[in-house]
TORSE-536798 format. One record per residue: residue in three letters; x, y, z of N, C-alpha, C in turn. Coordinates in Angstrom, 2 decimals, always signed. Layout:
<rs>
<r r="ala" n_px="X" n_py="Y" n_pz="Z" ca_px="X" ca_py="Y" ca_pz="Z" c_px="X" c_py="Y" c_pz="Z"/>
...
</rs>
This chain:
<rs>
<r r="unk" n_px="+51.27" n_py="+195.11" n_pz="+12.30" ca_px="+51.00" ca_py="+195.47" ca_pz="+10.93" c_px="+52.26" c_py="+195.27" c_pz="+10.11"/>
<r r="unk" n_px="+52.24" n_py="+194.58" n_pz="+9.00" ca_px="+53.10" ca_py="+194.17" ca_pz="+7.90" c_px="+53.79" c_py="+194.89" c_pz="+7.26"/>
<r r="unk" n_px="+52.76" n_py="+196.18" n_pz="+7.33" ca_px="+53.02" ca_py="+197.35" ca_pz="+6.14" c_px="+53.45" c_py="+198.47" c_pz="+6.31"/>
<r r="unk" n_px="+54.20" n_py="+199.14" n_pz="+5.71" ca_px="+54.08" ca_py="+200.50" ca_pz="+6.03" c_px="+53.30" c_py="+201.47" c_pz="+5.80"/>
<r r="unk" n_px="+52.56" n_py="+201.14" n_pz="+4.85" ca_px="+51.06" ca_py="+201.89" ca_pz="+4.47" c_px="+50.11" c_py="+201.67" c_pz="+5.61"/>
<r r="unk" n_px="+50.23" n_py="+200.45" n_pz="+6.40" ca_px="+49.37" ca_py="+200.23" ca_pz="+7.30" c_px="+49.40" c_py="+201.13" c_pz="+8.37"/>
<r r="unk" n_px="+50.55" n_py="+201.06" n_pz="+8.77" ca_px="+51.32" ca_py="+201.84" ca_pz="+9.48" c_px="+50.97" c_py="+203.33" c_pz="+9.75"/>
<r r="unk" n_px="+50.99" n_py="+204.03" n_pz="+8.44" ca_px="+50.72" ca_py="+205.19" ca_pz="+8.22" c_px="+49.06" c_py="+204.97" c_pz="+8.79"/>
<r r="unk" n_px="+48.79" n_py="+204.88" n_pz="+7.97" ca_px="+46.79" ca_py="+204.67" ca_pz="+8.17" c_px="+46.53" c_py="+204.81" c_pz="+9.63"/>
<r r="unk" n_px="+47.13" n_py="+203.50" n_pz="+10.34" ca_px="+46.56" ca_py="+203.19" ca_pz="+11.61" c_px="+47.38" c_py="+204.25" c_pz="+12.28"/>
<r r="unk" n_px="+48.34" n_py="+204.87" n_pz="+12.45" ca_px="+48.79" ca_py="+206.38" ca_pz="+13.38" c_px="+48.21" c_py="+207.52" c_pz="+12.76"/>
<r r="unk" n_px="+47.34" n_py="+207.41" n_pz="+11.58" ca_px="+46.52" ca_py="+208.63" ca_pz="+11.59" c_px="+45.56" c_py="+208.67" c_pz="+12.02"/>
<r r="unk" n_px="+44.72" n_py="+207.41" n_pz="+12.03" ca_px="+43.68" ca_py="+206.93" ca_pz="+13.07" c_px="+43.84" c_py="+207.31" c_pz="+14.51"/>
<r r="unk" n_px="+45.22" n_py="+206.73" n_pz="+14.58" ca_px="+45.13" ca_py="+206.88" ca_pz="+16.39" c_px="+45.16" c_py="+208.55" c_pz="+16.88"/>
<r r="unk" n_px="+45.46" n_py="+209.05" n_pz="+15.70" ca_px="+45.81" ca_py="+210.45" ca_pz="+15.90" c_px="+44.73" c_py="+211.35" c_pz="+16.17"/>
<r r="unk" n_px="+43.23" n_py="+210.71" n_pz="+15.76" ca_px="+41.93" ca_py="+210.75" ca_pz="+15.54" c_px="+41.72" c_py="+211.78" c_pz="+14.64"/>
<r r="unk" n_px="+42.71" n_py="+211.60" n_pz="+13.26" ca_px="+42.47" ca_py="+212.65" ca_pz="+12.17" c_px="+42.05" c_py="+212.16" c_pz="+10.77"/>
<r r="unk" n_px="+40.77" n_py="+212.67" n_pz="+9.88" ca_px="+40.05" ca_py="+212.31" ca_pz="+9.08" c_px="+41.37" c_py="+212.24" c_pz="+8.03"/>
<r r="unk" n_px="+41.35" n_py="+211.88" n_pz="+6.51" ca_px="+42.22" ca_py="+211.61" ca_pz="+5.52" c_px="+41.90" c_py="+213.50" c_pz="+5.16"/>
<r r="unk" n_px="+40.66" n_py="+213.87" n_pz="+5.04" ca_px="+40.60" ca_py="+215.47" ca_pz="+4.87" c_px="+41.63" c_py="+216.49" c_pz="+6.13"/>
<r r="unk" n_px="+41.70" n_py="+215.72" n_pz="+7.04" ca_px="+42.15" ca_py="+216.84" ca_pz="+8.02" c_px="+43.65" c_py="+217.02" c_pz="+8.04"/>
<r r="unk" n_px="+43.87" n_py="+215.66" n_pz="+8.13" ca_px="+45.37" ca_py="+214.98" ca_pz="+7.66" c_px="+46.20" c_py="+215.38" c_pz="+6.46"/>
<r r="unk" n_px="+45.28" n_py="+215.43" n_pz="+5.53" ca_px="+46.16" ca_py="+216.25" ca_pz="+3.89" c_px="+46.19" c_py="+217.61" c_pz="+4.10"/>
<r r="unk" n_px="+44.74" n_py="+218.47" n_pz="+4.86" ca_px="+45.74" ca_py="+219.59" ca_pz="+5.37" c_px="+46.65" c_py="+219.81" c_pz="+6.19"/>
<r r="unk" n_px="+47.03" n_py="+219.33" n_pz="+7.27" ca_px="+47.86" ca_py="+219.68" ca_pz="+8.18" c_px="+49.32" c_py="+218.92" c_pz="+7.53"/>
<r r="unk" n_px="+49.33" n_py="+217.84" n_pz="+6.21" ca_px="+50.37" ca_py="+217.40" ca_pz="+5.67" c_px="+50.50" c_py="+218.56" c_pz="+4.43"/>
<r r="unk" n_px="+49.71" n_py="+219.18" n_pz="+3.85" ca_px="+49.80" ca_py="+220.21" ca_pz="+3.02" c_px="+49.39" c_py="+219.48" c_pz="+1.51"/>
<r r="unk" n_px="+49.01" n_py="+218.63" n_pz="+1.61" ca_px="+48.69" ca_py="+217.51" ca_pz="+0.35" c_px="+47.56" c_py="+217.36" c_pz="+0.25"/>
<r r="unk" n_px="+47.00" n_py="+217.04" n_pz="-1.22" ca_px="+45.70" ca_py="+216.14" ca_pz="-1.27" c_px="+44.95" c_py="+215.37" c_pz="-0.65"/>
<r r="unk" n_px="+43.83" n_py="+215.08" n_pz="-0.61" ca_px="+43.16" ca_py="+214.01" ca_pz="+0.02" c_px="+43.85" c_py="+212.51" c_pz="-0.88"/>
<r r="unk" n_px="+43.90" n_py="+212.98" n_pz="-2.04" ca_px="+44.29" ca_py="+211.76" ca_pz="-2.66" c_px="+45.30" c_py="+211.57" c_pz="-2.16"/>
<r r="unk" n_px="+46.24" n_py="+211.96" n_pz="-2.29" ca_px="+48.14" ca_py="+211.84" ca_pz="-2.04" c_px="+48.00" c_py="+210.41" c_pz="-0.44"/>
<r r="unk" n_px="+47.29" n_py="+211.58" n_pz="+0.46" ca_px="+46.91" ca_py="+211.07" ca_pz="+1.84" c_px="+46.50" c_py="+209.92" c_pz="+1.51"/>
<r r="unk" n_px="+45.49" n_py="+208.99" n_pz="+0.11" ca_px="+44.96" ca_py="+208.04" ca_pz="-0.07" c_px="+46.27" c_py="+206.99" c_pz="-0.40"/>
<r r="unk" n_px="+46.71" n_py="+207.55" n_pz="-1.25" ca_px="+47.75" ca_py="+206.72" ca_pz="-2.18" c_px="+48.76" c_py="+206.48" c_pz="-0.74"/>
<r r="unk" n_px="+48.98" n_py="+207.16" n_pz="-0.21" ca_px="+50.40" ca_py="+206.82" ca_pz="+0.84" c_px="+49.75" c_py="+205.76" c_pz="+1.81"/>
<r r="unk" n_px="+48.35" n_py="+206.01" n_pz="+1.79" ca_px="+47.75" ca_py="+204.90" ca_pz="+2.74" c_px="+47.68" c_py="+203.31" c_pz="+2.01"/>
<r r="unk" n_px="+47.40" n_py="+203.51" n_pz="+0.84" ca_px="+46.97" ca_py="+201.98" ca_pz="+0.01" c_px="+48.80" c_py="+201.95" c_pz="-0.98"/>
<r r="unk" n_px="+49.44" n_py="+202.08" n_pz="-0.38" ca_px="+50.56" ca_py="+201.71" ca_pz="-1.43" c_px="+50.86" c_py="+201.84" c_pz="-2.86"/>
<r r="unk" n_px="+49.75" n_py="+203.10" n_pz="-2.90" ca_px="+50.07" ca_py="+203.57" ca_pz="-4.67" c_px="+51.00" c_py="+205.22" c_pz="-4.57"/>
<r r="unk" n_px="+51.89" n_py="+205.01" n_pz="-3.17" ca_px="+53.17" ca_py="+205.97" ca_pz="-3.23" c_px="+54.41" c_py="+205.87" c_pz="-2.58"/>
<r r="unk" n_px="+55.14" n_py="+206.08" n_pz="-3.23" ca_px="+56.21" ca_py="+205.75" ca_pz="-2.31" c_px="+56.77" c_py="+206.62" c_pz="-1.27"/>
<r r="unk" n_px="+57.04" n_py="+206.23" n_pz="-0.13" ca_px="+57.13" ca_py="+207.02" ca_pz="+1.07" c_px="+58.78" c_py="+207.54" c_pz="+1.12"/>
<r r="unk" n_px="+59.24" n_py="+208.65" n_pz="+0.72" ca_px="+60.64" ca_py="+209.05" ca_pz="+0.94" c_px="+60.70" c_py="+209.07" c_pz="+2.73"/>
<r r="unk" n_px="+62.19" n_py="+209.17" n_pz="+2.91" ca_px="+62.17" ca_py="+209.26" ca_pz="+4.12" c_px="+62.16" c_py="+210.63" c_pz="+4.98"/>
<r r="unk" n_px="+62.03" n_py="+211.38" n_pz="+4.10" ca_px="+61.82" ca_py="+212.69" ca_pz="+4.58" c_px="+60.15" c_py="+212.79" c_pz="+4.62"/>
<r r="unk" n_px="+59.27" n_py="+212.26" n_pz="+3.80" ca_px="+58.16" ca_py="+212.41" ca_pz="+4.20" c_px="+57.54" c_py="+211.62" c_pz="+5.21"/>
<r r="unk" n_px="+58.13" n_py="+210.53" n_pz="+5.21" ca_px="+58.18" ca_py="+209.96" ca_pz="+6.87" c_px="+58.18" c_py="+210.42" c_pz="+7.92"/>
<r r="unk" n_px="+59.13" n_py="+211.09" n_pz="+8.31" ca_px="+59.48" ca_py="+212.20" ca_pz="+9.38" c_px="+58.33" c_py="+213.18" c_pz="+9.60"/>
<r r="unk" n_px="+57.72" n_py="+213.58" n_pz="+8.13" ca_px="+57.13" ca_py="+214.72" ca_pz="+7.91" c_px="+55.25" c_py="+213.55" c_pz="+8.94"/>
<r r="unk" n_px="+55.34" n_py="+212.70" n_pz="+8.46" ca_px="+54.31" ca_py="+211.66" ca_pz="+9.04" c_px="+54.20" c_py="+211.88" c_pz="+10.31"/>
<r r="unk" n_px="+55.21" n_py="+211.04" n_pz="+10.74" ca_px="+55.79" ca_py="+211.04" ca_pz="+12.13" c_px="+55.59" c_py="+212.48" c_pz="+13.10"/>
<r r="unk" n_px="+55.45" n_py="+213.29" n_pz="+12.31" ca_px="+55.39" ca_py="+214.64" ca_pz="+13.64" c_px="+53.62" c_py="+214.99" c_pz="+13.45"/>
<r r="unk" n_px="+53.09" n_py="+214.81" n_pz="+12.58" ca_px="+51.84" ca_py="+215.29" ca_pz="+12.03" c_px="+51.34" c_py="+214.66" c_pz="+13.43"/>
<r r="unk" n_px="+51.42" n_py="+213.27" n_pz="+13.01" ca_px="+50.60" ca_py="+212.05" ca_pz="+13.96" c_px="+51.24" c_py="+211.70" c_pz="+15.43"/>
<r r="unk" n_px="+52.13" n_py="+212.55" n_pz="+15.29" ca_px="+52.33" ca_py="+212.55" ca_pz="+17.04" c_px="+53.46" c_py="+211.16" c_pz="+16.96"/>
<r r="unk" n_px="+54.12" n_py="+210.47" n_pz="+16.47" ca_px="+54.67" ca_py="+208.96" ca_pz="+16.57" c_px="+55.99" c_py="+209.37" c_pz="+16.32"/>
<r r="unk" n_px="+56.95" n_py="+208.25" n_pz="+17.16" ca_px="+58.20" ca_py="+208.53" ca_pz="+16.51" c_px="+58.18" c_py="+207.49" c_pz="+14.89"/>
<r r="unk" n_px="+59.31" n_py="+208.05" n_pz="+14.38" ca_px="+59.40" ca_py="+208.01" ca_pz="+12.85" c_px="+59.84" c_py="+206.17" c_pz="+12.90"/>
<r r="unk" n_px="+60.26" n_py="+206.01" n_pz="+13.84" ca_px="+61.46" ca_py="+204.68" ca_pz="+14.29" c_px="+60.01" c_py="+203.64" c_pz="+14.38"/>
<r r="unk" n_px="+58.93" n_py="+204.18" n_pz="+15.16" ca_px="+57.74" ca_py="+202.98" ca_pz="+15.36" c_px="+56.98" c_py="+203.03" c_pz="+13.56"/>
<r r="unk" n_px="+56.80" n_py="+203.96" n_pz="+12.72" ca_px="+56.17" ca_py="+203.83" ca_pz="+11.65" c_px="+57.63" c_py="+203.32" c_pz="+10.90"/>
<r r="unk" n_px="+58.44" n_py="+203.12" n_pz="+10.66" ca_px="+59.79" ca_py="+202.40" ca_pz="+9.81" c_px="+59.47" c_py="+200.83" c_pz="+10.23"/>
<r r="unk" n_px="+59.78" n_py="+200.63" n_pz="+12.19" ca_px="+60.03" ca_py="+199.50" ca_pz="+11.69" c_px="+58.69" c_py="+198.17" c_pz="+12.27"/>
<r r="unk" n_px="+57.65" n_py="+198.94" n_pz="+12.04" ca_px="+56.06" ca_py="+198.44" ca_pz="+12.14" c_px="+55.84" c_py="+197.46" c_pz="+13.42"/>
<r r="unk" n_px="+56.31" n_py="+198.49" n_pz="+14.42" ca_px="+55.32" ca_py="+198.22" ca_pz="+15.83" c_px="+54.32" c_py="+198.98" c_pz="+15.29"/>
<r r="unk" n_px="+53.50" n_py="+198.61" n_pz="+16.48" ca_px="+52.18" ca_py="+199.37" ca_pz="+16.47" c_px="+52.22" c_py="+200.88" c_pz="+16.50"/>
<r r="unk" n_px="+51.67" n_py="+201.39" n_pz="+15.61" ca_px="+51.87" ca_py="+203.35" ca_pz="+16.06" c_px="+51.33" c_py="+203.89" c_pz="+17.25"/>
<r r="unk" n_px="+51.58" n_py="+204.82" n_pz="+18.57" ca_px="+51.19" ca_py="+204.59" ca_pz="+19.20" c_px="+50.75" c_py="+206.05" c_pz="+19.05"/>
<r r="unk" n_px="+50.17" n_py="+206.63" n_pz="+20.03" ca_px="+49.54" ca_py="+208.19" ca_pz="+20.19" c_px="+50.90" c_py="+208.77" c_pz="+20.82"/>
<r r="unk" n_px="+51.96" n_py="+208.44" n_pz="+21.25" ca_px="+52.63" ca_py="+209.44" ca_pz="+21.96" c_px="+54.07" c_py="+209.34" c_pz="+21.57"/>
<r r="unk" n_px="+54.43" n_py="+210.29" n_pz="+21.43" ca_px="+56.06" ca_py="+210.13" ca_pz="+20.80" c_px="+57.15" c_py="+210.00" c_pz="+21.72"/>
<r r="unk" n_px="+58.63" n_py="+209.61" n_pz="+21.44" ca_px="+59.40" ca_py="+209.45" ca_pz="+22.07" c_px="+60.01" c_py="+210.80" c_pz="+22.83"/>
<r r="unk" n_px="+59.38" n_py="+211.74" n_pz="+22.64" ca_px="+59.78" ca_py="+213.29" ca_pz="+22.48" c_px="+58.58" c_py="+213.15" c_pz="+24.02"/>
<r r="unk" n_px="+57.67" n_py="+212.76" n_pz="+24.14" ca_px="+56.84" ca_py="+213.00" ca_pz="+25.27" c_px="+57.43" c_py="+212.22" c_pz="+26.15"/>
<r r="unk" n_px="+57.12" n_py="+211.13" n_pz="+26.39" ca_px="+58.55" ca_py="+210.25" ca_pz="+27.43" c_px="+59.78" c_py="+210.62" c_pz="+28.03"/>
<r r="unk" n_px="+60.27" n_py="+211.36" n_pz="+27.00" ca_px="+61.41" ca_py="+212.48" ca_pz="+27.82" c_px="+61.16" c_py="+213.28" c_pz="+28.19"/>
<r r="unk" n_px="+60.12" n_py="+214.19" n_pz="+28.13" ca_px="+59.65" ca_py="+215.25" ca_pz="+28.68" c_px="+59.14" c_py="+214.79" c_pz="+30.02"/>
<r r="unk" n_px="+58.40" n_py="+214.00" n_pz="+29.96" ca_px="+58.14" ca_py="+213.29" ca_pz="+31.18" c_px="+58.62" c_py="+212.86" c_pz="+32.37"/>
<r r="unk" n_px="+60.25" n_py="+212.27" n_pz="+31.59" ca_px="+61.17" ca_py="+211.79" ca_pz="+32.16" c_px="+61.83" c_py="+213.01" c_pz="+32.85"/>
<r r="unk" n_px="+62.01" n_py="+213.88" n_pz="+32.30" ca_px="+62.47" ca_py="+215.22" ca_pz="+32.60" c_px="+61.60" c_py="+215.82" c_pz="+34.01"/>
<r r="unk" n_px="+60.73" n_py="+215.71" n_pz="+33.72" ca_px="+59.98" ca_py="+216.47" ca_pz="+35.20" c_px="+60.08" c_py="+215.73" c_pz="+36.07"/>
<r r="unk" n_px="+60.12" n_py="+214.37" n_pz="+36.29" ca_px="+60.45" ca_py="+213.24" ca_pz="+37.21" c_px="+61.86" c_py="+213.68" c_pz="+37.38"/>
<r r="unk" n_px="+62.64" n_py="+213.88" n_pz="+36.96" ca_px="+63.83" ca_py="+214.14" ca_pz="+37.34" c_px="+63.98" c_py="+215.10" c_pz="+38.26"/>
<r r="unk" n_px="+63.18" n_py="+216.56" n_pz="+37.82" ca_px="+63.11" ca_py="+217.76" ca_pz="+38.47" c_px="+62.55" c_py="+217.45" c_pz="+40.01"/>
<r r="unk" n_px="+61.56" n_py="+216.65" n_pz="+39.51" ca_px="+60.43" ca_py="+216.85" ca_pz="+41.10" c_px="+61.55" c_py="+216.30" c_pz="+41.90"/>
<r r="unk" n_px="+62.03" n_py="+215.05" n_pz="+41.29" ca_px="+63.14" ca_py="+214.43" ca_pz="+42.62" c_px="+64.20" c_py="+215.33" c_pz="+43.22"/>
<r r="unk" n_px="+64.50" n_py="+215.80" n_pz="+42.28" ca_px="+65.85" ca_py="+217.01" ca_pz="+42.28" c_px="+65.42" c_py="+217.93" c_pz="+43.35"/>
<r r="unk" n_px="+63.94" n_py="+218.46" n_pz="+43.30" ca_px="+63.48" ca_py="+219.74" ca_pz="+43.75" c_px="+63.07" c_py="+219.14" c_pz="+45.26"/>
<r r="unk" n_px="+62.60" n_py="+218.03" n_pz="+45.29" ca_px="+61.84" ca_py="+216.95" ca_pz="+46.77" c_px="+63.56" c_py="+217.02" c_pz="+47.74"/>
<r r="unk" n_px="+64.54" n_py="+216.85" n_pz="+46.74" ca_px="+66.13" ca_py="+216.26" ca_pz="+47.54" c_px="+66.59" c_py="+217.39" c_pz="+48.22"/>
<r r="unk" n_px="+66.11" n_py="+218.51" n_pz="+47.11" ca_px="+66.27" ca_py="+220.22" ca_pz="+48.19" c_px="+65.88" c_py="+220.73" c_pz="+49.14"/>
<r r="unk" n_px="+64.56" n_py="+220.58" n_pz="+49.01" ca_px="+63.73" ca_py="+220.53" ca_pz="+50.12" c_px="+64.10" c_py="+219.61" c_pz="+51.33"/>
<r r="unk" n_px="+64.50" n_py="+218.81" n_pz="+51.38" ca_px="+65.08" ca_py="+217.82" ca_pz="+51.94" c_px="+66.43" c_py="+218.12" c_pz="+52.99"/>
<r r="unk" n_px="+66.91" n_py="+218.79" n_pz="+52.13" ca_px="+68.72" ca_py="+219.73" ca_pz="+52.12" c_px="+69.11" c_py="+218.07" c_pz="+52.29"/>
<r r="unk" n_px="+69.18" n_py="+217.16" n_pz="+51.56" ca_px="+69.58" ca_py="+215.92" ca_pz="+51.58" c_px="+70.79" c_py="+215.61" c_pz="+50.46"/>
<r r="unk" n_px="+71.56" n_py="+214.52" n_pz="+50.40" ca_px="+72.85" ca_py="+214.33" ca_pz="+49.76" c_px="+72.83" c_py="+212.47" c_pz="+49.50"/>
<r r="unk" n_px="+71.34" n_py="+212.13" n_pz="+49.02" ca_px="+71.38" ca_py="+210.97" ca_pz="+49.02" c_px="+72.34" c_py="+210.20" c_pz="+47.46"/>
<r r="unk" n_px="+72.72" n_py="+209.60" n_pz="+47.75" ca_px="+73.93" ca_py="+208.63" ca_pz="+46.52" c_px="+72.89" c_py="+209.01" c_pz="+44.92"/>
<r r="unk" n_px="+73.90" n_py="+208.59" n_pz="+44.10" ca_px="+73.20" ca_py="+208.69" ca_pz="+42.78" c_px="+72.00" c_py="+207.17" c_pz="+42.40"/>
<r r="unk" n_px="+72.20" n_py="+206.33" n_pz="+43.06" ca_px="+71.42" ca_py="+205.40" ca_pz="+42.47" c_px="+70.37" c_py="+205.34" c_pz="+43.36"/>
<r r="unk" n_px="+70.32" n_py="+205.97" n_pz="+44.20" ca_px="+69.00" ca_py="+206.66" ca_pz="+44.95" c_px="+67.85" c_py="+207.19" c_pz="+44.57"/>
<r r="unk" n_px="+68.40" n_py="+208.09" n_pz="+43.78" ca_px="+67.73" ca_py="+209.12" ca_pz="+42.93" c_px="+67.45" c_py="+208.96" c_pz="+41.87"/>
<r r="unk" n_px="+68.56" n_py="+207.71" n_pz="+41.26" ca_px="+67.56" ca_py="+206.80" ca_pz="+40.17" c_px="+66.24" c_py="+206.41" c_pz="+40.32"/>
<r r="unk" n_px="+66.93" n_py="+205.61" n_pz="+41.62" ca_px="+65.83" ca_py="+204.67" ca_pz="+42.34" c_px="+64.28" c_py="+205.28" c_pz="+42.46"/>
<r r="unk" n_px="+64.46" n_py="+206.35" n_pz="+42.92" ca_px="+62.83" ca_py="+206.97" ca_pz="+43.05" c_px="+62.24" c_py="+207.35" c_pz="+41.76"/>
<r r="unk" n_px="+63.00" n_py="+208.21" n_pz="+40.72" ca_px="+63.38" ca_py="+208.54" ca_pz="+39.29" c_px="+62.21" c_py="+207.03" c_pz="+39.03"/>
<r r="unk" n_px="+63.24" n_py="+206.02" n_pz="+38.55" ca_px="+62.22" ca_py="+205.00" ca_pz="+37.71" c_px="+61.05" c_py="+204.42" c_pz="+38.75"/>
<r r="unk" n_px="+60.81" n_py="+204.25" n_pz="+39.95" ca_px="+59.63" ca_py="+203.95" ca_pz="+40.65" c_px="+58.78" c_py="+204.82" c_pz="+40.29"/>
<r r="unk" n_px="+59.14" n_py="+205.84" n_pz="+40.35" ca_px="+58.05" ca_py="+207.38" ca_pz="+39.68" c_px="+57.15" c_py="+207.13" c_pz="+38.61"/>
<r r="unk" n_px="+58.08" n_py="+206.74" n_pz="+37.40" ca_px="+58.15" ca_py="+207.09" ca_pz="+36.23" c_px="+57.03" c_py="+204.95" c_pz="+35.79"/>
<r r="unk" n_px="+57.58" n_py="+204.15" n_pz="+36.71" ca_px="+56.95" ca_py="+203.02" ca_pz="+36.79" c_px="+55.34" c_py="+203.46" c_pz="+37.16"/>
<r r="unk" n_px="+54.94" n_py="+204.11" n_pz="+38.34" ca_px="+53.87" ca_py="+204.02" ca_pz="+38.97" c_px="+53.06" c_py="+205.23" c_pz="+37.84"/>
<r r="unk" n_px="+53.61" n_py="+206.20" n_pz="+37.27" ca_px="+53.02" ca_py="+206.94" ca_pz="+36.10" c_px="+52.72" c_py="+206.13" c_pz="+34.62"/>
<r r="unk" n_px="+53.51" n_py="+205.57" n_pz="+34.56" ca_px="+52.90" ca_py="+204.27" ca_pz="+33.43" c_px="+52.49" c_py="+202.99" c_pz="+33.58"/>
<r r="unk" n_px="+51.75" n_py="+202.86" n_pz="+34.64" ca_px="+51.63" ca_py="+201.58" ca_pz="+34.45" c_px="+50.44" c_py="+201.29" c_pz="+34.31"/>
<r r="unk" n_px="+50.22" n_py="+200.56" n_pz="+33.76" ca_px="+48.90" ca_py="+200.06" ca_pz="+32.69" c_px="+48.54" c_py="+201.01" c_pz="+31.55"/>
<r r="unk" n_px="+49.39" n_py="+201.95" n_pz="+30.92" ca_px="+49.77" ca_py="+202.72" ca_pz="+30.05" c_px="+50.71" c_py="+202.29" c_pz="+28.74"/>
<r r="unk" n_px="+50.09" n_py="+202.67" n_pz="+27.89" ca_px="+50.81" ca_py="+202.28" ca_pz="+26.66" c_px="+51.58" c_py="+203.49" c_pz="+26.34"/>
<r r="unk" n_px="+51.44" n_py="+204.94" n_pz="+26.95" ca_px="+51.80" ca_py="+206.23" ca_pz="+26.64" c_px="+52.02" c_py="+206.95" c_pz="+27.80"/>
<r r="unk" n_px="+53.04" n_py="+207.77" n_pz="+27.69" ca_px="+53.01" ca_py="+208.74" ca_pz="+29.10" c_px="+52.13" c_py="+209.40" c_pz="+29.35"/>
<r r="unk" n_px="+51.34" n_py="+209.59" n_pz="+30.65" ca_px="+50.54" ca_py="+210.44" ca_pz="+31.04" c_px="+50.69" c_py="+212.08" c_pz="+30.35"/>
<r r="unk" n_px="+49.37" n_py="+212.16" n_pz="+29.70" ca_px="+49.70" ca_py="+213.68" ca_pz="+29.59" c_px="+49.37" c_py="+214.58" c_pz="+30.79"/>
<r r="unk" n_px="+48.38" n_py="+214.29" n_pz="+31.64" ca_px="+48.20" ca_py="+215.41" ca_pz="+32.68" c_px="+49.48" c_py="+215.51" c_pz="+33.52"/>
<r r="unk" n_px="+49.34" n_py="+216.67" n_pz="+34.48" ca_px="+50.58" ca_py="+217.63" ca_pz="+35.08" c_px="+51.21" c_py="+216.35" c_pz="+35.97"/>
<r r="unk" n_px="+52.15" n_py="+216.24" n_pz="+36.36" ca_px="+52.69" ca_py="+215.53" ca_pz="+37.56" c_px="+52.38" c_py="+216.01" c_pz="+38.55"/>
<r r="unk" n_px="+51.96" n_py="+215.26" n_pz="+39.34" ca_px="+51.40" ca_py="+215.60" ca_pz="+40.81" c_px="+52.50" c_py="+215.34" c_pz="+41.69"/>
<r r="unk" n_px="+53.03" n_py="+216.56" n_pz="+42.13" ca_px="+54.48" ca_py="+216.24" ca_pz="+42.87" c_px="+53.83" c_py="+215.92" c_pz="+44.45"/>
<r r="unk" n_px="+52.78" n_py="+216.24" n_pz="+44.92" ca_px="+52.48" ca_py="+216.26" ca_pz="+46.15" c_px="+52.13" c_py="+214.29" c_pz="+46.31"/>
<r r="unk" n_px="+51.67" n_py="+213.54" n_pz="+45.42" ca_px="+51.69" ca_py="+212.28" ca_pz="+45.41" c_px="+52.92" c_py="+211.67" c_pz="+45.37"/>
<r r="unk" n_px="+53.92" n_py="+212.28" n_pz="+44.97" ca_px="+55.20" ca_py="+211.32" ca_pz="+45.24" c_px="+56.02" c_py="+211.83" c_pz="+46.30"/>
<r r="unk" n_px="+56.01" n_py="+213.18" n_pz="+46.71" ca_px="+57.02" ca_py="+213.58" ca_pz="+48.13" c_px="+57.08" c_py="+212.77" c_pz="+49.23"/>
<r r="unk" n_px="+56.07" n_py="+211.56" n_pz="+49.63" ca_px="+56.47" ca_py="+210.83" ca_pz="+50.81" c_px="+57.53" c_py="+209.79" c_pz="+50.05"/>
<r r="unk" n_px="+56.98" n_py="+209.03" n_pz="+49.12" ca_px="+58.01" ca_py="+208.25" ca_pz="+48.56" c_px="+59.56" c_py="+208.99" c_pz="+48.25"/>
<r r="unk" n_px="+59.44" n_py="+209.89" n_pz="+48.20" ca_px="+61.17" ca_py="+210.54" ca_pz="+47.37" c_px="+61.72" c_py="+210.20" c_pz="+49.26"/>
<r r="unk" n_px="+60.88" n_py="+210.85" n_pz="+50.02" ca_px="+61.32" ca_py="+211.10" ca_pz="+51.13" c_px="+62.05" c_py="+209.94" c_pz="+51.95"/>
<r r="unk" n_px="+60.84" n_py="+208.89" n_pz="+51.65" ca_px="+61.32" ca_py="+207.55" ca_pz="+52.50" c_px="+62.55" c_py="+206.98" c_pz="+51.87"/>
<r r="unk" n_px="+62.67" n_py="+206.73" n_pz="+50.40" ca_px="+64.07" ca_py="+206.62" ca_pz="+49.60" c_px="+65.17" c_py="+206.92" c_pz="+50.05"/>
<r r="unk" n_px="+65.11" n_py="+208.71" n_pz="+50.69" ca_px="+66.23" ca_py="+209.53" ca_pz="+50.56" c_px="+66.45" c_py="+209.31" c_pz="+52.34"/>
<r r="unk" n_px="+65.69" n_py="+208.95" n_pz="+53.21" ca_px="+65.55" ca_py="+208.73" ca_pz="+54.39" c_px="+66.42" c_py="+206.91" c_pz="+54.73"/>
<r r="unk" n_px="+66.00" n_py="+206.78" n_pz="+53.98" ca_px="+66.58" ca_py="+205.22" ca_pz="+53.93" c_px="+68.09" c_py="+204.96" c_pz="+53.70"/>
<r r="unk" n_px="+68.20" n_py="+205.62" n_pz="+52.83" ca_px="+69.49" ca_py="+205.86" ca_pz="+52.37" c_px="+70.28" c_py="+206.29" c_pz="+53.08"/>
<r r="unk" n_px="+70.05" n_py="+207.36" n_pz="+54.31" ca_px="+71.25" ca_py="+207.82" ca_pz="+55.07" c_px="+71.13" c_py="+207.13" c_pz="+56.65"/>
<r r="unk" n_px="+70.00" n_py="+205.94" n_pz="+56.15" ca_px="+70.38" ca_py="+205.31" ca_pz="+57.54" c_px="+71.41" c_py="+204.21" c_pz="+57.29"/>
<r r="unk" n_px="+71.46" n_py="+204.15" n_pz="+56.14" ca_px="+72.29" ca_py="+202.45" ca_pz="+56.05" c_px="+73.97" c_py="+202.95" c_pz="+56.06"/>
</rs>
């Protein structure tokens, strides 16, 4: 999309929120919500931001017109974050001392096999019991070499 009006539009769409539902939860008119969509307003960059959290998107994909997606950069790290933990928590269990690029290593295979064919991070829970053989064989591997 070309536009930034487009932009807006199509991440309120994806957001699956009406132009009525959207001006309330933005605190504005239905019109306002109209005009910011068809380019009869100009978008400060503080109301950008204000966009950007409504509709779930980072502010960076509606600026510089990728596609808006449903999930923000704020979920990806969170994500990233529990992948971190489970490995952290799998290496204890373990009582293991495998190298740091080890623990990358399982870290982004994780975080690969949770997105893939995904345009967005999984929202359901991490299933730590699906990745403990993999952390294991990683961290097993590692102290044979």
């Amino acid at each position: 999309m070309e536009h930034l009006y487009e932009r807006i539009k199509d991440a309120r769409e994806r957001a699956g929120l009406t132009v009525s539902e959207a001006a309330e939860k933005l605190g504005v008119s239905r019109v306002q919500v109209w005009r910011m969509e068809n380019k009869a307003e100009t978008i400060t960059a503080e109301r950008l931001f204000v966009l950007a959290a409504v509709y779930d998107v980072d502010p960076l994909v509606l600026f510089k017109g990728v596609t808006a997606t449903t999930q923000s950069t704020a979920a990806l790290y969170r994500r990233i974050g529990e992948v971190v933990a489970m490995v952290e928590a799998e290496v204890q269990r373990l009582d293991a001392k495998p190298p740091p690029d080890v623990v990358g290593e399982a870290v982004v295979e994780i975080l690969r096999q949770e997105t893939r064919g995904r345009t967005s991070p999984p929202s359901e829970p991490l299933d730590v019991e699906k990745y403990q053989g993999l952390i294991s064989l990683l961290i097993k591997q590692s102290t044979k070499s």
